[in-house]
C-alpha atoms as an extended CHARMM CRD file, in Angstrom:
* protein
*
       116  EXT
         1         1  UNK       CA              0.0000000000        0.0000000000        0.0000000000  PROA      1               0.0000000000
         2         2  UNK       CA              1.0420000000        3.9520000000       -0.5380000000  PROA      2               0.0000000000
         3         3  UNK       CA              1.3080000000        6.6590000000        1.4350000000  PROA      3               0.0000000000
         4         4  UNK       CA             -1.6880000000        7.8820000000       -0.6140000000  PROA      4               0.0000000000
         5         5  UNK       CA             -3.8570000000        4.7770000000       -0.1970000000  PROA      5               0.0000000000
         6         6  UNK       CA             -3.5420000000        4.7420000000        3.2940000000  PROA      6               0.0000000000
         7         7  UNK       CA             -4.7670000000        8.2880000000        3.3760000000  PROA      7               0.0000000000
         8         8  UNK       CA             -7.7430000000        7.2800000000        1.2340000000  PROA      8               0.0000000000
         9         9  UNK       CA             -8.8120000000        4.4960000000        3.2900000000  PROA      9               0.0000000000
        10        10  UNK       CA             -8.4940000000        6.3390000000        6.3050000000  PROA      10              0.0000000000
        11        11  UNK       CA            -10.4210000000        9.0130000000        4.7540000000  PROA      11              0.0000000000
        12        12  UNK       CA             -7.2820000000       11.0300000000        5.7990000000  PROA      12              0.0000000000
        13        13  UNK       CA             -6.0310000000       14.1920000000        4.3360000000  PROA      13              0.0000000000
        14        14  UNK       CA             -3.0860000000       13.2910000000        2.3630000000  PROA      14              0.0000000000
        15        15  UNK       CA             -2.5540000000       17.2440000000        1.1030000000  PROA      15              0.0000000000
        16        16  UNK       CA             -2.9580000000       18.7410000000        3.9730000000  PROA      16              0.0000000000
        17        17  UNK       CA             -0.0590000000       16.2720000000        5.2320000000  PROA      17              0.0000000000
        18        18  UNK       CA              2.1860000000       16.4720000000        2.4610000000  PROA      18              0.0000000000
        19        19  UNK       CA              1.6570000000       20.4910000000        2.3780000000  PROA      19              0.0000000000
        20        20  UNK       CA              3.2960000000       19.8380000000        5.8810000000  PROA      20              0.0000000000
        21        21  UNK       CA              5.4680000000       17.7520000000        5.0700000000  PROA      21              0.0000000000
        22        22  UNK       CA              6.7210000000       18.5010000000        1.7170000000  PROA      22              0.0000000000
        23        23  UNK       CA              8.1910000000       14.9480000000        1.6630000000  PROA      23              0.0000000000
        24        24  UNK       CA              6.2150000000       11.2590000000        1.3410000000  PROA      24              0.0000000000
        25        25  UNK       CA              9.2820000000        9.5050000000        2.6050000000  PROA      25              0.0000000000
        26        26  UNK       CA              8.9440000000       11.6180000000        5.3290000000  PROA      26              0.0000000000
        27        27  UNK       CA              5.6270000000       11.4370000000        6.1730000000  PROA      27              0.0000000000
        28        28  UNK       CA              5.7260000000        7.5280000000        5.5910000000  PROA      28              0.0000000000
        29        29  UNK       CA              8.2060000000        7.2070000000        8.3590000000  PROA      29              0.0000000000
        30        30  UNK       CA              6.1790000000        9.1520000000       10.8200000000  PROA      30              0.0000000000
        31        31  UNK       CA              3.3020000000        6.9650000000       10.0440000000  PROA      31              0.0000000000
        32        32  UNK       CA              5.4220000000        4.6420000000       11.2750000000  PROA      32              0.0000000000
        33        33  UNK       CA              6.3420000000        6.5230000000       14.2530000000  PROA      33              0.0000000000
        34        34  UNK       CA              2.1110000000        6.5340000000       14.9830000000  PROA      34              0.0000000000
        35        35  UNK       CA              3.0470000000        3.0300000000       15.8670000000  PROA      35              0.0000000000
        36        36  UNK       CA              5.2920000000        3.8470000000       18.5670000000  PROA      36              0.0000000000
        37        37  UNK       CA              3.1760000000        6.5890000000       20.0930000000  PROA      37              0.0000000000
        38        38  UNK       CA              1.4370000000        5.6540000000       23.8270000000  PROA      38              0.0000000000
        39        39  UNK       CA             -1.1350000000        8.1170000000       24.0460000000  PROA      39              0.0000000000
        40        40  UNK       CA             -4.0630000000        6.3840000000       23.5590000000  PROA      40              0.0000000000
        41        41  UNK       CA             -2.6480000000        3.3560000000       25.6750000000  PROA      41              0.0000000000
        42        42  UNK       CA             -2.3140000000        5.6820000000       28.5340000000  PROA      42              0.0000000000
        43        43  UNK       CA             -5.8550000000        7.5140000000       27.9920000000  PROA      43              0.0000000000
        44        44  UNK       CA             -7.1300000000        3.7030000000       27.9060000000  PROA      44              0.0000000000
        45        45  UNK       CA             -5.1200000000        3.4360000000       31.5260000000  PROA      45              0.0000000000
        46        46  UNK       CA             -6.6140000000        6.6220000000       32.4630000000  PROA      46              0.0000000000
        47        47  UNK       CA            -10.0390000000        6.4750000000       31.6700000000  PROA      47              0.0000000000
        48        48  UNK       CA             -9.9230000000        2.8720000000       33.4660000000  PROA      48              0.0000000000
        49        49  UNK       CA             -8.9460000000        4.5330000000       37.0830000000  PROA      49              0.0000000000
        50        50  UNK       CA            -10.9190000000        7.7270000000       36.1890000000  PROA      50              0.0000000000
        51        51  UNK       CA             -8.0330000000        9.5240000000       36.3340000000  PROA      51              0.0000000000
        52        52  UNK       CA            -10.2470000000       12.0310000000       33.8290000000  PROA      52              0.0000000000
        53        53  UNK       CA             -6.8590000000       15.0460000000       34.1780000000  PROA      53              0.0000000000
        54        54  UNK       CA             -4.7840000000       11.9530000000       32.7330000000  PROA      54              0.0000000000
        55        55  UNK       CA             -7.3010000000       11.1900000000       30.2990000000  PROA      55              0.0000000000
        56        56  UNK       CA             -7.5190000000       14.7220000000       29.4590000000  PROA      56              0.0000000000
        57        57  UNK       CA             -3.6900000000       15.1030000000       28.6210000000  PROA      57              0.0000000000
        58        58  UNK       CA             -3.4290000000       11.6730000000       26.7710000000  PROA      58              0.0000000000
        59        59  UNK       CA             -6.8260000000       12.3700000000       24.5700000000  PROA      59              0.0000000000
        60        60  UNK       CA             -5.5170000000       15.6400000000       23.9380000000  PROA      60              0.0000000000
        61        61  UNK       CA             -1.7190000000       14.5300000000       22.9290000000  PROA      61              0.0000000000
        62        62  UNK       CA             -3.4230000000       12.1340000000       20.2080000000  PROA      62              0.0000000000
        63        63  UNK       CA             -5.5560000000       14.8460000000       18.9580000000  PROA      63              0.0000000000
        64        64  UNK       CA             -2.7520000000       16.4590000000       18.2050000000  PROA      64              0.0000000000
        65        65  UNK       CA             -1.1740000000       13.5980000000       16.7840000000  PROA      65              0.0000000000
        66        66  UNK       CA             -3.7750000000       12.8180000000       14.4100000000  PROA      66              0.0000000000
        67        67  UNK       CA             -4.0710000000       16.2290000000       13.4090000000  PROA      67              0.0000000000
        68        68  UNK       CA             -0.4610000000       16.6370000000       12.5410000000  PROA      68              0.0000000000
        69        69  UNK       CA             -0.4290000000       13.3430000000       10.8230000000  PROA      69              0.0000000000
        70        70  UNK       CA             -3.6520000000       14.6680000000        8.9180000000  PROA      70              0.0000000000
        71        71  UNK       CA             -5.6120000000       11.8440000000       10.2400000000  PROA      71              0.0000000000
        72        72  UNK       CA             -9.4370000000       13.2370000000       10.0390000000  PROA      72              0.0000000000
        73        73  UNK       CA            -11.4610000000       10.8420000000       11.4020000000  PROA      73              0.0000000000
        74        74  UNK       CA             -9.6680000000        9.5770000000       14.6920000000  PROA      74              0.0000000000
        75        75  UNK       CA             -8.3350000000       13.5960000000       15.3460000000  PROA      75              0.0000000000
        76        76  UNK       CA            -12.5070000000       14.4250000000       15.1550000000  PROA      76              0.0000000000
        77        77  UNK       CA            -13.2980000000       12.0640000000       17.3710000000  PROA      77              0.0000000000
        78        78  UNK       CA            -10.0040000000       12.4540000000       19.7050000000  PROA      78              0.0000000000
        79        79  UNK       CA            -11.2480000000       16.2330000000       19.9410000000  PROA      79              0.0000000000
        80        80  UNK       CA            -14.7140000000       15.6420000000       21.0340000000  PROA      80              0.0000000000
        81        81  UNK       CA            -13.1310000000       12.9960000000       23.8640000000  PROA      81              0.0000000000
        82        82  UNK       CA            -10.7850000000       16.4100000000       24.6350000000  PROA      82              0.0000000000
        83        83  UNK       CA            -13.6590000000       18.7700000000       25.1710000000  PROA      83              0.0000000000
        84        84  UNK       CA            -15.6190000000       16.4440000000       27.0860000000  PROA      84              0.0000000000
        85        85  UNK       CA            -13.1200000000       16.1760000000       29.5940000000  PROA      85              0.0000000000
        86        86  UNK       CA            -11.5370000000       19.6610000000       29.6130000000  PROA      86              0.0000000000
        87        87  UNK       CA            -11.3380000000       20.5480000000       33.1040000000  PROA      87              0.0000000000
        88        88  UNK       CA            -10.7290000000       17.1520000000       34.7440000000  PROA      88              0.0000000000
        89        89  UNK       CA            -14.9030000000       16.6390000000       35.2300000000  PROA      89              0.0000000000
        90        90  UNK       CA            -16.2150000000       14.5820000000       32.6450000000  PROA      90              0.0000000000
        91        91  UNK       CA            -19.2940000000       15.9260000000       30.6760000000  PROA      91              0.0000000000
        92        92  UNK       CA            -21.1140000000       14.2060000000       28.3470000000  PROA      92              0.0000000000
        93        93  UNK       CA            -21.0190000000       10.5000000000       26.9220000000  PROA      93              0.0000000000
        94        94  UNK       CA            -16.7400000000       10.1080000000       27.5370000000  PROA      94              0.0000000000
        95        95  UNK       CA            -17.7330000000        6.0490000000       27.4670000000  PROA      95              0.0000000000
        96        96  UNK       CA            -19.2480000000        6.7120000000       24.0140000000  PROA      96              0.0000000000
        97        97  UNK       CA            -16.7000000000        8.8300000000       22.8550000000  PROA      97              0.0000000000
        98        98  UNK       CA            -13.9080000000        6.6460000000       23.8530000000  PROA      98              0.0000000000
        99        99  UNK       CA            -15.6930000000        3.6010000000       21.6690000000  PROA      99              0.0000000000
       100       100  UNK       CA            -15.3310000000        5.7060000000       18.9140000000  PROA      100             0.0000000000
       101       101  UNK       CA            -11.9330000000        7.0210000000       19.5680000000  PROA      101             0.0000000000
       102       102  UNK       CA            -11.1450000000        3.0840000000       19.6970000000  PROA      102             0.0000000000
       103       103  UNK       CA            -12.9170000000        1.7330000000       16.5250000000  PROA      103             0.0000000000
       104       104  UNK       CA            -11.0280000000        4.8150000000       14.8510000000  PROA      104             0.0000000000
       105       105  UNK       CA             -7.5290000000        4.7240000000       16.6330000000  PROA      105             0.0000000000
       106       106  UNK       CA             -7.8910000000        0.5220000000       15.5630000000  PROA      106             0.0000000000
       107       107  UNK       CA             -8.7530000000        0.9270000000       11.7970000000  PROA      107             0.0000000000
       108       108  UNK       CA             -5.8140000000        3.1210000000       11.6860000000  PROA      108             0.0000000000
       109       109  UNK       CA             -3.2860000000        1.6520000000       13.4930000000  PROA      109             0.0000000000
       110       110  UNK       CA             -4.2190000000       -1.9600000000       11.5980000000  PROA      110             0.0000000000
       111       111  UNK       CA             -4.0300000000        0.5530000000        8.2200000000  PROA      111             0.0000000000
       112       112  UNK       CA             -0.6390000000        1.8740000000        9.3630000000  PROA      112             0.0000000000
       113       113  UNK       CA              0.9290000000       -0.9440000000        9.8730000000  PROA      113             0.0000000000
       114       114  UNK       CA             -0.1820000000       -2.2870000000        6.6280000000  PROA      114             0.0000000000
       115       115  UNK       CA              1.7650000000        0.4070000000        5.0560000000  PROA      115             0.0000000000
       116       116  UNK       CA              4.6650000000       -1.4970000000        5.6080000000  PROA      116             0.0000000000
């Protein structure tokens, strides 16, 4: 798989990366290095003890993240998990947002790491 078709099924922004970037080389290997990133393992940790500041600072970390990497769908739904627990109180549905920060942060890390 490219660079390119990873973006497009990830429904990713691929120009908005490379404008970034300037370099697909370069912005392969730090798909790669998406791999090696622990935020959402430690907002999974967090969210488990209800440590919600924790969660806070690890949902927030893979917002940015995906939005560097130019990763739509999982920085949309990172950034409603953010908002809903700016502050350290939880407000809203965080269990709901978390699924979907899941089912996104696992179709792109199984996509990533089919970019080989």
């Amino acid at each position: 798989m490219t660079v390119k078709e990873l973006y497009e099924r990830l429904g990713a922004d691929y120009d908005g990366a490379m404008e970034r970037v300037f370099d697909e080389d370069l912005l392969k290997m730090l798909c790669g290095m998406f791999l090696e990133d622990k935020s959402y393992e430690t907002l999974s940790a967090a969210l488990s003890g209800k440590d919600y500041p924790a969660a806070f600072e690890s949902a927030h970390t893979l917002k940015g993240v995906a939005a560097n990497l130019g990763f739509t769908r999982l920085y949309d739904v990172s950034s409603a998990l953010t908002e809903s627990l700016r502050g350290g109180t939880p407000k809203g549905d965080v269990d709901g947002l978390y699924e979907k920060v899941k089912d996104e942060y696992d179709l792109t890390l199984t996509a990533v790491k089919e970019l080989g």
